[in-house]
N, C-alpha and C positions, 0 to 999 in steps of 0.2 A: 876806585869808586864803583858801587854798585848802584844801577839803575831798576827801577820798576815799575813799568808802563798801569795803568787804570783800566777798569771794568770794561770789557769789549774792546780792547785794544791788545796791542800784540808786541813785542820786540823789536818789529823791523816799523812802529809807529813811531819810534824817533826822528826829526829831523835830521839827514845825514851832515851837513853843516853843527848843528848844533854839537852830535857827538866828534866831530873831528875837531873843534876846537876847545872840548873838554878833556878831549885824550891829550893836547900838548903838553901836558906837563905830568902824566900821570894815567896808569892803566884805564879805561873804562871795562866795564863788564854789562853787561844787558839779561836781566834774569825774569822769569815769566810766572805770571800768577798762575795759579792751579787750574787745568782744565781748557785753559788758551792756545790754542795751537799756534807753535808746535808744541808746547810741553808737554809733560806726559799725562795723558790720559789720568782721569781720576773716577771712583765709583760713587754715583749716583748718590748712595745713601753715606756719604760722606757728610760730616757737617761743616759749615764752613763758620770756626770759631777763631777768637783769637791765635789761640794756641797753634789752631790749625797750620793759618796764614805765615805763623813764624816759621814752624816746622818746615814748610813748604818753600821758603827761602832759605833759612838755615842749610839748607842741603843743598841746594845750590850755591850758595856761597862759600859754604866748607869744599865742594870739589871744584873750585873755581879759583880759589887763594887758600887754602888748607884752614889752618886755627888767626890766620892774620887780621886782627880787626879792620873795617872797612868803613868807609864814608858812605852810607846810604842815603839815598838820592828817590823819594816815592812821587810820583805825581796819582792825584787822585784816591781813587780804590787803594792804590799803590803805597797811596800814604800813608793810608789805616793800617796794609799791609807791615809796612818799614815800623810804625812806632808797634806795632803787638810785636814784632821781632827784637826790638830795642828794646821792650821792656821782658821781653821770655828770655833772650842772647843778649845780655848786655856787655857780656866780652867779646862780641862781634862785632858788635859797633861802635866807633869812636868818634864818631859825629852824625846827627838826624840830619835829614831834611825833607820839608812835607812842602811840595809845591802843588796849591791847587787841592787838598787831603784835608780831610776831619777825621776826627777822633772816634766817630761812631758812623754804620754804613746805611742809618734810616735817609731815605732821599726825600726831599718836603719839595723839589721845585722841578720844572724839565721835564723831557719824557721821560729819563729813568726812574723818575719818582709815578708817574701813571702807571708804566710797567711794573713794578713792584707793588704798588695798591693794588694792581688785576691778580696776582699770582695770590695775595694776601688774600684778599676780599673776596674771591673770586674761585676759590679751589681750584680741583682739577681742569673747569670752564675756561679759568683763568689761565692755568699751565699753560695749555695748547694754544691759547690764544697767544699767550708773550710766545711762545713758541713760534708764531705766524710772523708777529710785526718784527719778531728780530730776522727771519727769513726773511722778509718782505728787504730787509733796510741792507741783507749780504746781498741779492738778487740784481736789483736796481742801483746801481754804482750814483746817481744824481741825487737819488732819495737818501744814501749814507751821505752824498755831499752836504742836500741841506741840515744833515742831522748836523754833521763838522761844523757848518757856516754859523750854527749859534754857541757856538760854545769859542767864539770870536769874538773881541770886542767891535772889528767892523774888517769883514770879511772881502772887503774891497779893494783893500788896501793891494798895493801891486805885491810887496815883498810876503804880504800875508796870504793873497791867495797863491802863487806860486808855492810857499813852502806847504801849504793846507795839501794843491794837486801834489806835489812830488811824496807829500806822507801819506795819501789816499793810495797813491799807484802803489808804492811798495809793501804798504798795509793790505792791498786788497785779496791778494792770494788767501791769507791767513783768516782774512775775515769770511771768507766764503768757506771756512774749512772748522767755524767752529761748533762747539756742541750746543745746540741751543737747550736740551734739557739740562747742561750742568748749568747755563747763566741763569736760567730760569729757579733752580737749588740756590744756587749764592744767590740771588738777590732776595732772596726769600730769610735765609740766615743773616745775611748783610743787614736786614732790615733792625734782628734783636742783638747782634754786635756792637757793643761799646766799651770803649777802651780809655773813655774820657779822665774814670778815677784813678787810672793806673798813669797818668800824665807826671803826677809828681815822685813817680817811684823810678820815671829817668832820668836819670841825674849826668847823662854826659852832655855836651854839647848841643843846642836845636838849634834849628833855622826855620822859619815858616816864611812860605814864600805865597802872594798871590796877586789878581790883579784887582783895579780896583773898581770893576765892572765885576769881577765876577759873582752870579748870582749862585752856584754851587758852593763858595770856599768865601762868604762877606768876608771882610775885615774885623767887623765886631767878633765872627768868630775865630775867627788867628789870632787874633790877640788875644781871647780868653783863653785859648790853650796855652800857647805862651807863657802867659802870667803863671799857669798850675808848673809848669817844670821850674828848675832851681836856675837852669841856665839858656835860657833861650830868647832867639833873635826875633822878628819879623821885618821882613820886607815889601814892601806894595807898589805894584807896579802901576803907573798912570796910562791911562787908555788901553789897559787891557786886562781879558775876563777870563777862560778857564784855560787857555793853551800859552803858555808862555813861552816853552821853546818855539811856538808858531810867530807870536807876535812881539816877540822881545827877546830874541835868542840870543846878543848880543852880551846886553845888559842880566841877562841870568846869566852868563857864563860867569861875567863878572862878581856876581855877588856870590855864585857860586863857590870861584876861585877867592875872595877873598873871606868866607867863612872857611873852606879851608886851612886856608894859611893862617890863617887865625890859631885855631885850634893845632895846628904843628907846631908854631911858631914854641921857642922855648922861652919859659915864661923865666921874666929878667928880678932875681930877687939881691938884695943889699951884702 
């Protein structure tokens, strides 16, 4: 199973519980969007398209399990990332899954949606500017917390802010080390990426996964994606909004593992 963490997050954003009780039965791998430290460096006047996003996993995932198809696993960014590789690589992949992911990377709510309207609306004015508030939110480690604390259905919770501080601490090195001219690029690209028509042209396995607070990833929209592939699931989490290994890490493993086993399972004919 391959993993792929969301926009300004990084590899080591995973809950360490979370990945230790996906690995029981089965490899985990942890792979990184373009430009996220640590991955590798990328140049500036890159575009960041469909095609792009696959390629940029594809390669990872080919020197990571060779030609063996894989369970991918996107949260977020990550999502849009996994289905453009599902449908560029679809002998790579032998089961989707979009937890918290849409099909297109225009942002309509949240700060990433104000940050992307400044870089838009805003030219070069704009660049330096998101350039600043994404510095501003590595610099101040309380100000990235409150950013984490919304993207929670209720940040209070004991087991949810525990696993939030343990994914902040291990996240933080990484965040403080990334490019803020390439996020400022991708989320500009991000904005005219859509992958929504290319939905019904994957035809293996899906799973959409989300909570049912979250205002990034409604329910109305999982389910319309859904509906466009031949074979796919949705799941909805109650009392919780965009972090689900944070607030439900349990109960994802589980539906995790049982779309899995789904999809291996040998199908029983007469």
């Amino acid at each position: 199973m391959v993993l792929v963490h969301g926009l300004i997050s990084s590899i080591d954003s995973w809950p360490d519980t979370f990945i230790e009780a996906l690995s029981a039965d089965r490899p985990v791998y942890l792979v990184a969007l373009p430009g996220h430290f640590p991955s590798t460096v990328v140049h500036h006047d890159d575009r960041v398209t469909g095609r792009f996003l696959a390629d940029c996993l594809a390669v990872q995932i080919h020197a990571l399990v060779g030609e063996n198809p894989v369970f991918l696993f996107g949260h977020s960014t990550g999502g849009l990332a996994s289905i453009a590789t599902a449908f560029y690589y679809p002998n790579l992949v032998k089961g989707l899954m979009v937890c918290g992911g849409l099909s297109h990377g225009r942002e309509t709510v949240g700060d990433f949606a104000i940050m992307q309207k400044l870089v838009i609306r805003y030219g070069v004015a704009g660049d330096y500017l998101n350039r600043f508030l994404l510095g501003i939110y590595g610099v101040f480690k309380p100000l990235c917390r409150s950013f984490v604390n919304k993207l929670v259905f209720d940040h209070r919770i004991p087991e949810v802010k525990l696993s939030l501080d343990r994914s902040l601490d291990k996240y933080w090195y990484n965040r403080q080390r990334m490019d803020y001219g390439w996020m400022t690029r991708m989320m500009i690209d991000l904005a005219e990426l859509d992958m929504t028509d290319k939905l019904g042209d994957i035809h293996m396995p899906g799973l959409f996964l989300t909570g049912d607070s979250d205002i990034y990833t409604t329910v109305t929209e999982v389910k319309a994606m859904a509906e466009r592939m031949s074979d796919a699931q949705v799941r909805v989490f109650e009392r919780c909004a965009h972090m689900l290994f944070n607030e439900k890490p349990e109960e994802l493993v589980e539906a995790i593992t049982s779309f899995v086993e789904s999809v291996e399972r040998p199908s029983v004919t007469d």
